[in-house]
Backbone atoms as SQL, in Angstrom:
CREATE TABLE atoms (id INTEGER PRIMARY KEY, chain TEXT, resi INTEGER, resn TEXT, atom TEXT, x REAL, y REAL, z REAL);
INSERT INTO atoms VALUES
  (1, 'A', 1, 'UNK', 'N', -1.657, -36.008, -4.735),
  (2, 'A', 1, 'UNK', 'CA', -1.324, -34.765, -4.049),
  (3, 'A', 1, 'UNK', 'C', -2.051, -33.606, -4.737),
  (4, 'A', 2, 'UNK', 'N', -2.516, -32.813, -3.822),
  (5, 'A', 2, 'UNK', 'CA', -3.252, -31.940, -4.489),
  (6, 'A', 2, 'UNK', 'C', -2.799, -30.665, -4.032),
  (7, 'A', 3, 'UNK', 'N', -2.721, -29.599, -5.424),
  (8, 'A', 3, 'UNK', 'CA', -2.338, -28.142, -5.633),
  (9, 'A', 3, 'UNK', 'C', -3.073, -26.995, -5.622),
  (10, 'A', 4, 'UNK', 'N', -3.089, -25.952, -4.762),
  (11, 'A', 4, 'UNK', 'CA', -3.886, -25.064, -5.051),
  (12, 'A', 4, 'UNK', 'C', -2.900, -23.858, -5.451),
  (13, 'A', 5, 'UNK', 'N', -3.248, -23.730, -6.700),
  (14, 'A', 5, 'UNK', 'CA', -2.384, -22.260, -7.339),
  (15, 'A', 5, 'UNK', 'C', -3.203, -21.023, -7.019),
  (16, 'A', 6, 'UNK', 'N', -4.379, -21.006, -6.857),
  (17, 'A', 6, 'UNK', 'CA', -4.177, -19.509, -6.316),
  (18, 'A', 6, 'UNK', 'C', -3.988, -19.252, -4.976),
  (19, 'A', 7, 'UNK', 'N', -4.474, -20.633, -4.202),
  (20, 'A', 7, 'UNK', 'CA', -4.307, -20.295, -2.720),
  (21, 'A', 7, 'UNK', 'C', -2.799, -20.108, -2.301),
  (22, 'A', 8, 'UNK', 'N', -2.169, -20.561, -3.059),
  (23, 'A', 8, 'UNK', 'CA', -0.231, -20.619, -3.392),
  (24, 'A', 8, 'UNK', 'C', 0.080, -19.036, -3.242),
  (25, 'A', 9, 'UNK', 'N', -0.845, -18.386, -4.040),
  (26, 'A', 9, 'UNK', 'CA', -0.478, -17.060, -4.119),
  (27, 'A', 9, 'UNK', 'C', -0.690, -15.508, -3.303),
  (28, 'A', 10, 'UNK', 'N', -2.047, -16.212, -1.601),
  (29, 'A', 10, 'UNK', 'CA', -1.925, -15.977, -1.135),
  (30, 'A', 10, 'UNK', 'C', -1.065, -16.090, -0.095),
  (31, 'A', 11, 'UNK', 'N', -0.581, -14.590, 0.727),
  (32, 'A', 11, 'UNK', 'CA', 0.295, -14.859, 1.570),
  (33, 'A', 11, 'UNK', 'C', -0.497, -15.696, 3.010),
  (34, 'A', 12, 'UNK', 'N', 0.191, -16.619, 3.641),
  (35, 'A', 12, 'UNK', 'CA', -0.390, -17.178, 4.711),
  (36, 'A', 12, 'UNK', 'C', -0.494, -16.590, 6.155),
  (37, 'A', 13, 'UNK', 'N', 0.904, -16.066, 6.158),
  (38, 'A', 13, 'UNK', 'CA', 1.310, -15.208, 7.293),
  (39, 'A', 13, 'UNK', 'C', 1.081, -13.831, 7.119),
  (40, 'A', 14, 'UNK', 'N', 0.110, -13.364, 6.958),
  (41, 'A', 14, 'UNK', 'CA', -0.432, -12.073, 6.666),
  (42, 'A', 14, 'UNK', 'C', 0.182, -11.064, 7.685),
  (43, 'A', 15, 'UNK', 'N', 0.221, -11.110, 8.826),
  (44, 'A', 15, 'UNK', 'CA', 1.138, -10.140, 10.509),
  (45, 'A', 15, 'UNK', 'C', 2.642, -10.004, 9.656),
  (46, 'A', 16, 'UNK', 'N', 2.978, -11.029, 8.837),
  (47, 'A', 16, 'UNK', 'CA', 4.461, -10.595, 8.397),
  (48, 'A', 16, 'UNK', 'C', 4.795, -10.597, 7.532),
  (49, 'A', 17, 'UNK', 'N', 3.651, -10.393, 6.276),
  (50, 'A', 17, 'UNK', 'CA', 3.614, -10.039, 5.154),
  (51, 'A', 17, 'UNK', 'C', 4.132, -7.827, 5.000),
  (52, 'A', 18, 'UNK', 'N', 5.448, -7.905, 4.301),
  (53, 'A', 18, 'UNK', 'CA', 5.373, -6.096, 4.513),
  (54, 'A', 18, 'UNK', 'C', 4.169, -5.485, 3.700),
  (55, 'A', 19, 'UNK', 'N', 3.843, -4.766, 4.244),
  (56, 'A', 19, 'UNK', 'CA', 2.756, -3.739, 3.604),
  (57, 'A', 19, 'UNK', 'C', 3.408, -2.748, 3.048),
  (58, 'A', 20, 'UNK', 'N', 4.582, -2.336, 2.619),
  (59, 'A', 20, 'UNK', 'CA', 4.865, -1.235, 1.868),
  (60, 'A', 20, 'UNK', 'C', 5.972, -0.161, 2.651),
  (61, 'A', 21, 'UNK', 'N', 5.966, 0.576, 2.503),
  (62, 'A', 21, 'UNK', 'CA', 7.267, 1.687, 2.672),
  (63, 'A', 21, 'UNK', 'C', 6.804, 2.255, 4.035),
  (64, 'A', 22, 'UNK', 'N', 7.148, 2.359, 5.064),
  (65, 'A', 22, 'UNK', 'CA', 6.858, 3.294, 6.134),
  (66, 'A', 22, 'UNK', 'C', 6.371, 4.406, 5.841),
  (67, 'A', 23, 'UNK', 'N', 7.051, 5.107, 4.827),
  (68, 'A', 23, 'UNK', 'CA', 6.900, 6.518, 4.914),
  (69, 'A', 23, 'UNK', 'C', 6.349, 6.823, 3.563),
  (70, 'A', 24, 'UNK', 'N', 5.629, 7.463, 2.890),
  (71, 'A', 24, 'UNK', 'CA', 5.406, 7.860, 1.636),
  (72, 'A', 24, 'UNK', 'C', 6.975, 8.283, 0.741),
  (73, 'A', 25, 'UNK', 'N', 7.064, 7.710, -0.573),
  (74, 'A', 25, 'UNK', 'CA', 8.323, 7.891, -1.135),
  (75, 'A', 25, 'UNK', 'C', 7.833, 8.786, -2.054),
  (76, 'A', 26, 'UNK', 'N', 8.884, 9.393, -2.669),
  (77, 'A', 26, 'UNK', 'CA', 9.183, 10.003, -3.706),
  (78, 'A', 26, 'UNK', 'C', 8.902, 9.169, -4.953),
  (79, 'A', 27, 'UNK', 'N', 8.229, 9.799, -6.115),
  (80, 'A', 27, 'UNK', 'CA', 7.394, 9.193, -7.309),
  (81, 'A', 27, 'UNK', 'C', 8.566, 8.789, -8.123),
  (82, 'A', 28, 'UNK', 'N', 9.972, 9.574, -8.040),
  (83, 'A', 28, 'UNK', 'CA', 10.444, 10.181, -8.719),
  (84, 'A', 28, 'UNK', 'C', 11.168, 8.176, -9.246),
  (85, 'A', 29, 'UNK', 'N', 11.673, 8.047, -10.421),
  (86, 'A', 29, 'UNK', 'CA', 11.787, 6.320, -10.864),
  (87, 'A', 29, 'UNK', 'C', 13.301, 6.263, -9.984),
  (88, 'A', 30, 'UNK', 'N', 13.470, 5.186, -9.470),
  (89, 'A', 30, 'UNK', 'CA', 14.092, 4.978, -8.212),
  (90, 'A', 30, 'UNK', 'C', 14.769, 5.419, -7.340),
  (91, 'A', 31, 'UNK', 'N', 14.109, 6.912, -7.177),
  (92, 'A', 31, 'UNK', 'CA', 14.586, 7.650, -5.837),
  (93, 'A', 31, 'UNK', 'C', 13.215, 6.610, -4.676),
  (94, 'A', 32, 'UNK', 'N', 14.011, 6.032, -3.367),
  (95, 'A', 32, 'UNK', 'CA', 13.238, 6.118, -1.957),
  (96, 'A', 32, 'UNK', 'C', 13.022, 6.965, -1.432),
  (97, 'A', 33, 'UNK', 'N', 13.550, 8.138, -1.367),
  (98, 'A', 33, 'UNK', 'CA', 13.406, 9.437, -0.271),
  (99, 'A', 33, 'UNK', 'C', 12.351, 9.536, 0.495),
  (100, 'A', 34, 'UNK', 'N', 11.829, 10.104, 1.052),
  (101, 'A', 34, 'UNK', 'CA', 10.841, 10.452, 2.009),
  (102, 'A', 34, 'UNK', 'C', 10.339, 11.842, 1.292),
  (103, 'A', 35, 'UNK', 'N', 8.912, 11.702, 0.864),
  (104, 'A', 35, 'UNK', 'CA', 8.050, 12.635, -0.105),
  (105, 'A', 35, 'UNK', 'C', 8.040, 13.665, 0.926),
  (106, 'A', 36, 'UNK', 'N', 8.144, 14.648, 0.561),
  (107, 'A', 36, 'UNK', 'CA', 7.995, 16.353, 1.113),
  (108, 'A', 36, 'UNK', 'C', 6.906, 17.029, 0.782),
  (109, 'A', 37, 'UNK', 'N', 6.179, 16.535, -0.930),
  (110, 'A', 37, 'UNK', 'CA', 5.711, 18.217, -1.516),
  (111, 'A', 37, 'UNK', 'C', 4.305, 16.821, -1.822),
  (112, 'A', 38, 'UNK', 'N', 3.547, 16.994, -2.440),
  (113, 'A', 38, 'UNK', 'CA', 2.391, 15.993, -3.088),
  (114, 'A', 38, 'UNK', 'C', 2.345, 17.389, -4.562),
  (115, 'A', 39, 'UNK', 'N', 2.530, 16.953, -5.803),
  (116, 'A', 39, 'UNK', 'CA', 2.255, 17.798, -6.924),
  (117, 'A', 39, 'UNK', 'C', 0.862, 16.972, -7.499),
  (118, 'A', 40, 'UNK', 'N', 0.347, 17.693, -7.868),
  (119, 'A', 40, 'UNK', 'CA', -0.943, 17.536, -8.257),
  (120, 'A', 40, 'UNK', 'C', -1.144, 17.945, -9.917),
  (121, 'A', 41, 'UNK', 'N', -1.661, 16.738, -10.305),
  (122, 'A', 41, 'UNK', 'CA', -1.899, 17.369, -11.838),
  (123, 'A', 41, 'UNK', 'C', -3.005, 16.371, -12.125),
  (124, 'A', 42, 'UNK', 'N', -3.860, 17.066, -13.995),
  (125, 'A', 42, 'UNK', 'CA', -4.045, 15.765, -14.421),
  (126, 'A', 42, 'UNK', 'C', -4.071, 16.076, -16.282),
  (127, 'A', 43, 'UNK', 'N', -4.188, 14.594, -16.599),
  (128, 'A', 43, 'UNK', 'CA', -4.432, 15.155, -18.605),
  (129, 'A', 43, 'UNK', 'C', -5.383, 15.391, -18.846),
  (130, 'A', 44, 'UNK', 'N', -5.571, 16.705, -19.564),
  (131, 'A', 44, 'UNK', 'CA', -6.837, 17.102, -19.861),
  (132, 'A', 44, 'UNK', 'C', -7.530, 16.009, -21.113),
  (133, 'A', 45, 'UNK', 'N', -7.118, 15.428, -21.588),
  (134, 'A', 45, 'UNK', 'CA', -7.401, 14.887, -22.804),
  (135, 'A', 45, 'UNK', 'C', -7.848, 13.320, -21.913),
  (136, 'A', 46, 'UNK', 'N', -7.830, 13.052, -20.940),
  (137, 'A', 46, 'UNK', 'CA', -7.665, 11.651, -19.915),
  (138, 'A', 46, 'UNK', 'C', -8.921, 11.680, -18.783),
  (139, 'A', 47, 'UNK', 'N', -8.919, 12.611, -18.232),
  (140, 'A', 47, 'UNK', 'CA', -9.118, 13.287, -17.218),
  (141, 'A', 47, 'UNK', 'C', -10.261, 14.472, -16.971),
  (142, 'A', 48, 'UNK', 'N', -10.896, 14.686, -16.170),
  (143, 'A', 48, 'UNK', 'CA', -12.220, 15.743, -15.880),
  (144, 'A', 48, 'UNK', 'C', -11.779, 16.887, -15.337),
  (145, 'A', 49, 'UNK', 'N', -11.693, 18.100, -15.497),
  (146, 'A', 49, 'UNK', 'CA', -11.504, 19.409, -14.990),
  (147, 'A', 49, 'UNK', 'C', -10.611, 19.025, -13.499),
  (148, 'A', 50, 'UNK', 'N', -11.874, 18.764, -12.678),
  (149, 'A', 50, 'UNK', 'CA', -11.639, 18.795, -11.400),
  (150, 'A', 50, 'UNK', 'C', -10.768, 17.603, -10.923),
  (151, 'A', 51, 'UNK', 'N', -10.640, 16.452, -11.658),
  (152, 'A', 51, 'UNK', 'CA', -10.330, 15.564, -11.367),
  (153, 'A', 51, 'UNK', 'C', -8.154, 15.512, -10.944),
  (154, 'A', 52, 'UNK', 'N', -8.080, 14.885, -9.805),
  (155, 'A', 52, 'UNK', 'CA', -6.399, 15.470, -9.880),
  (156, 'A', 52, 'UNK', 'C', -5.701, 14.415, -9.524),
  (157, 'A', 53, 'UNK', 'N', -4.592, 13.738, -10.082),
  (158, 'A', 53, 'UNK', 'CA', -3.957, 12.847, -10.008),
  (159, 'A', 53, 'UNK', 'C', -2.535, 13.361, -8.809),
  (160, 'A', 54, 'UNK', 'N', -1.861, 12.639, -8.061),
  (161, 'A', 54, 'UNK', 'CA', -0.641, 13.062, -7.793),
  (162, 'A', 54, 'UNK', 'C', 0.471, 12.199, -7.610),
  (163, 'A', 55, 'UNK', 'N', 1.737, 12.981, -8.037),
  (164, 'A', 55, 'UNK', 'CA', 2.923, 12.128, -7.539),
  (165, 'A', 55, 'UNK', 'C', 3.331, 13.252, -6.043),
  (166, 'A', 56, 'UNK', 'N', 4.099, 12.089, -5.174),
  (167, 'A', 56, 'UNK', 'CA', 4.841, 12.648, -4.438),
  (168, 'A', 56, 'UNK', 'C', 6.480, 13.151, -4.449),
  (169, 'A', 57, 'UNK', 'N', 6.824, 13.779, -4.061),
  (170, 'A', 57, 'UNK', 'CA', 8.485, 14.592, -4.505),
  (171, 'A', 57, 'UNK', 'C', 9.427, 14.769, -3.331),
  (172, 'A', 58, 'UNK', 'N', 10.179, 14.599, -3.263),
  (173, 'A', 58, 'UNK', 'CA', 11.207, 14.792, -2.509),
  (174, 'A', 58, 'UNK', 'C', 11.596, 15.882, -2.418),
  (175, 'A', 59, 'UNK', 'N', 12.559, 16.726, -1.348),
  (176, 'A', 59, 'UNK', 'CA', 13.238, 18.639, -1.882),
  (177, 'A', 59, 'UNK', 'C', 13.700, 18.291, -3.043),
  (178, 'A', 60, 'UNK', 'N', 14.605, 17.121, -3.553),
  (179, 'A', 60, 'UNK', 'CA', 15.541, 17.165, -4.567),
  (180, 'A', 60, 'UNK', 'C', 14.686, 16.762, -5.978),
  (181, 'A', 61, 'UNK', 'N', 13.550, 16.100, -6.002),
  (182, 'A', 61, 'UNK', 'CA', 13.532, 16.019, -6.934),
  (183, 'A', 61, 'UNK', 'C', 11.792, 16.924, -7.437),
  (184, 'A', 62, 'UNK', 'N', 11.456, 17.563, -6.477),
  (185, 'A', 62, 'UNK', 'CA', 10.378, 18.343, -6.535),
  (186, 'A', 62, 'UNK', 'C', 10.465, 19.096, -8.238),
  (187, 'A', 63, 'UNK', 'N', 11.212, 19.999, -8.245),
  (188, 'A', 63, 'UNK', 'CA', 11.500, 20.984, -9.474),
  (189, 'A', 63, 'UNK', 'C', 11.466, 20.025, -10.937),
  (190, 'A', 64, 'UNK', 'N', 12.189, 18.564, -10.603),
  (191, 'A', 64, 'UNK', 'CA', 11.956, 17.886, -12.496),
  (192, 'A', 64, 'UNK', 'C', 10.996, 17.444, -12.640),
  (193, 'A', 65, 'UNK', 'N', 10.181, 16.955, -11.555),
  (194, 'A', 65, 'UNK', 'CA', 8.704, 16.292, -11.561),
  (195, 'A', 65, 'UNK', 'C', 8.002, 17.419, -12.234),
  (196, 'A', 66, 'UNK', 'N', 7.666, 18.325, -11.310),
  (197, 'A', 66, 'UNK', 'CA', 6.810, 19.562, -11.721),
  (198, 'A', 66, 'UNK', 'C', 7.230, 20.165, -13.374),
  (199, 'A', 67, 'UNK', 'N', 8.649, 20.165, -13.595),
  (200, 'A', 67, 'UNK', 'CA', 9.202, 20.679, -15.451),
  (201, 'A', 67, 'UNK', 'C', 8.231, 19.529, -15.759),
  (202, 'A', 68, 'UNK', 'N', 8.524, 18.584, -15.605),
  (203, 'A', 68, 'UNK', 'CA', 8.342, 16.995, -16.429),
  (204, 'A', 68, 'UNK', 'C', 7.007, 17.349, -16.992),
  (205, 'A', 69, 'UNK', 'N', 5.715, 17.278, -15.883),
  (206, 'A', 69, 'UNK', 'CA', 4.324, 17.616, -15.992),
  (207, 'A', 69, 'UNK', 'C', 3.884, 19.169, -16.577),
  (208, 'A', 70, 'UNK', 'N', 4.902, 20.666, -16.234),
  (209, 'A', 70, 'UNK', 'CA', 4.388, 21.535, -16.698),
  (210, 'A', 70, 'UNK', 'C', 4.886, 21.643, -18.695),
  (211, 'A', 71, 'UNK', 'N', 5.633, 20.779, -18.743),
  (212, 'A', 71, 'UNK', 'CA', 6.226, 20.735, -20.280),
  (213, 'A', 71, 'UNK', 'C', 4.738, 20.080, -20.887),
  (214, 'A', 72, 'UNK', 'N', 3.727, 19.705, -20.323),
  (215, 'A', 72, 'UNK', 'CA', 3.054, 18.604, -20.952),
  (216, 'A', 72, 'UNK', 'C', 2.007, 19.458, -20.809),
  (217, 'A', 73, 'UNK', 'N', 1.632, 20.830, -19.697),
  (218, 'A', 73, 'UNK', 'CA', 0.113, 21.248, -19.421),
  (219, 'A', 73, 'UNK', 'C', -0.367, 20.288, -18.337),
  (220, 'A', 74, 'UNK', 'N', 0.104, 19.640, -17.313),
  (221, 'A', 74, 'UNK', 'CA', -0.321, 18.690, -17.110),
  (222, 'A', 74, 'UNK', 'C', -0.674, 19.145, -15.521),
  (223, 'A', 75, 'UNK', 'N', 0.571, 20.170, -14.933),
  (224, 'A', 75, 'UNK', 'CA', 0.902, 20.348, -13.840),
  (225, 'A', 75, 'UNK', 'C', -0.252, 21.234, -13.296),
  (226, 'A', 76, 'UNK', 'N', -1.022, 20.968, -11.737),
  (227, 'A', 76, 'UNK', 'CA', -1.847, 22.479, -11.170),
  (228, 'A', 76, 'UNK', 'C', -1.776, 22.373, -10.123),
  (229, 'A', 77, 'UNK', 'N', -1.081, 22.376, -9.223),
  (230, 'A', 77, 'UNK', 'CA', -0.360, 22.902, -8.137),
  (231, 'A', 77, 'UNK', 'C', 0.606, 21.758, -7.528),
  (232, 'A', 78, 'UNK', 'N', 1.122, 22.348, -6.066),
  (233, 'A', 78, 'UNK', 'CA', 1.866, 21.843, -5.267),
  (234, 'A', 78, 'UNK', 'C', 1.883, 21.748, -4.191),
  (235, 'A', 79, 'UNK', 'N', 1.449, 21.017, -3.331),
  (236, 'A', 79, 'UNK', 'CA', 1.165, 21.229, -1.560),
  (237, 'A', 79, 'UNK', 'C', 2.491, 20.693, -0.633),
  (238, 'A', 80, 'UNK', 'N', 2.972, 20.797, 0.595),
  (239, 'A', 80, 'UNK', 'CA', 3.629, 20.371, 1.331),
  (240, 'A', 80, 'UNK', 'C', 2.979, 19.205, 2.033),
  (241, 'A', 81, 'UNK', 'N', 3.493, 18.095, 2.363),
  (242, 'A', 81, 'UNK', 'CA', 2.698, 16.716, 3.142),
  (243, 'A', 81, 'UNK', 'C', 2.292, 17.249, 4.038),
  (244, 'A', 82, 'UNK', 'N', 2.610, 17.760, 4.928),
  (245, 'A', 82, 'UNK', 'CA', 2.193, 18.889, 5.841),
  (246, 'A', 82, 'UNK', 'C', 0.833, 20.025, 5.775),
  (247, 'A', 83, 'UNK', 'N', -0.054, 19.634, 6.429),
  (248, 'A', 83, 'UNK', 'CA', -1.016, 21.667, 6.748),
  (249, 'A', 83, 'UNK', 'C', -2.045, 21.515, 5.957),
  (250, 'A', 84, 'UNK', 'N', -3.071, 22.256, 6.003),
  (251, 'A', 84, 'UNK', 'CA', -4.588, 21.954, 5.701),
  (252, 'A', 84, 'UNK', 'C', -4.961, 21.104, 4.466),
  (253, 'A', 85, 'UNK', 'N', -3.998, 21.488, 3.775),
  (254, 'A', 85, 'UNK', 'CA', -4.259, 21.335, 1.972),
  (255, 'A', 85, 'UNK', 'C', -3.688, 20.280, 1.546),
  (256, 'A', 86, 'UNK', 'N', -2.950, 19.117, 2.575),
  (257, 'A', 86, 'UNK', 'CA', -1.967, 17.924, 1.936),
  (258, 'A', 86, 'UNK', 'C', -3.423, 16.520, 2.307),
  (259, 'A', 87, 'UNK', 'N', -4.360, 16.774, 2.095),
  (260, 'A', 87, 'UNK', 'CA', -4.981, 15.222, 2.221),
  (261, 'A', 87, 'UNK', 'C', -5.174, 14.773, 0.786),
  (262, 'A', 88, 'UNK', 'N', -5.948, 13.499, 0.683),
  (263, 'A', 88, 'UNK', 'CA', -6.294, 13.211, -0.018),
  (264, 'A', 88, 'UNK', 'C', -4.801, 12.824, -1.229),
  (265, 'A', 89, 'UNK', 'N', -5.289, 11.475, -2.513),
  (266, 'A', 89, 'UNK', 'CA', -3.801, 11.276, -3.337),
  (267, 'A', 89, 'UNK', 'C', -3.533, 10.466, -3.170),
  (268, 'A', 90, 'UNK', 'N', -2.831, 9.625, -3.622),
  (269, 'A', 90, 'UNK', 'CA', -1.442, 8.380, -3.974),
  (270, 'A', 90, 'UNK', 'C', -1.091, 8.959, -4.746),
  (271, 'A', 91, 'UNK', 'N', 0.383, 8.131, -4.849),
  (272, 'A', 91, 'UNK', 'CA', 1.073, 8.445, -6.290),
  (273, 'A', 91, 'UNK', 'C', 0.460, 7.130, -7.338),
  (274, 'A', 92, 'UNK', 'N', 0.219, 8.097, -8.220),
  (275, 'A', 92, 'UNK', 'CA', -0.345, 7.637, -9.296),
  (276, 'A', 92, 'UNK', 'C', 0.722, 6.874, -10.290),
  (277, 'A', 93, 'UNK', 'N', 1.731, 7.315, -10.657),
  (278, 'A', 93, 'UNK', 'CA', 2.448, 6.377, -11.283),
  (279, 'A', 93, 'UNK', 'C', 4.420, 7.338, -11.188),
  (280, 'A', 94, 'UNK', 'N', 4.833, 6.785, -12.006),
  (281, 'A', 94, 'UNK', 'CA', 6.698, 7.587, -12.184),
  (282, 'A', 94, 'UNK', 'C', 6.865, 7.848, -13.114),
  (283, 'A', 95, 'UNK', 'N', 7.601, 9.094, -13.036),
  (284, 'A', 95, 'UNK', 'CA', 7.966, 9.827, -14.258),
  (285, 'A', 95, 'UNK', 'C', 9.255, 8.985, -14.789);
């Protein structure tokens, strides 16, 4: 009998494999919510001037994300998912 371990590890039924959250969530460590704001930052010591990482935020948890990152220098702005200025981003990782 013969085994294939990585083919094991693809999914077969790919149409009903989930792809992820409907909606963009909140970065915030295990809030689901539905992201509102995209905050934008990055480490200067990591990272290139221009270069901008983001988490996404919920209303509720918008304000500790943004402390979290401006305690660090880390934080440079905040957009709504919404209106000219929300493209571009993933969330990069959780606070």
């Amino acid at each position: 009998m013969e085994f294939d371990l990585l083919g094991s590890l693809t999914p077969r039924d790919r149409e009903n494999t989930p792809a992820g959250p409907d909606a963009p969530q909140c970065s915030r460590k295990g809030c689901r919510e539905a992201a509102a704001w995209r905050i934008r930052w990055n480490n200067p010591r990591v990272h290139t001037p221009e270069r901008r990482k983001t988490w996404l935020a919920c209303p509720d948890h918008r304000e500790h994300l943004e402390q979290f990152l401006r305690a660090r220098g880390f934080w440079k702005d905040t957009v709504p998912m919404t209106g000219p200025d929300a493209a571009g981003g993933a969330p990069a990782e959780n606070a």
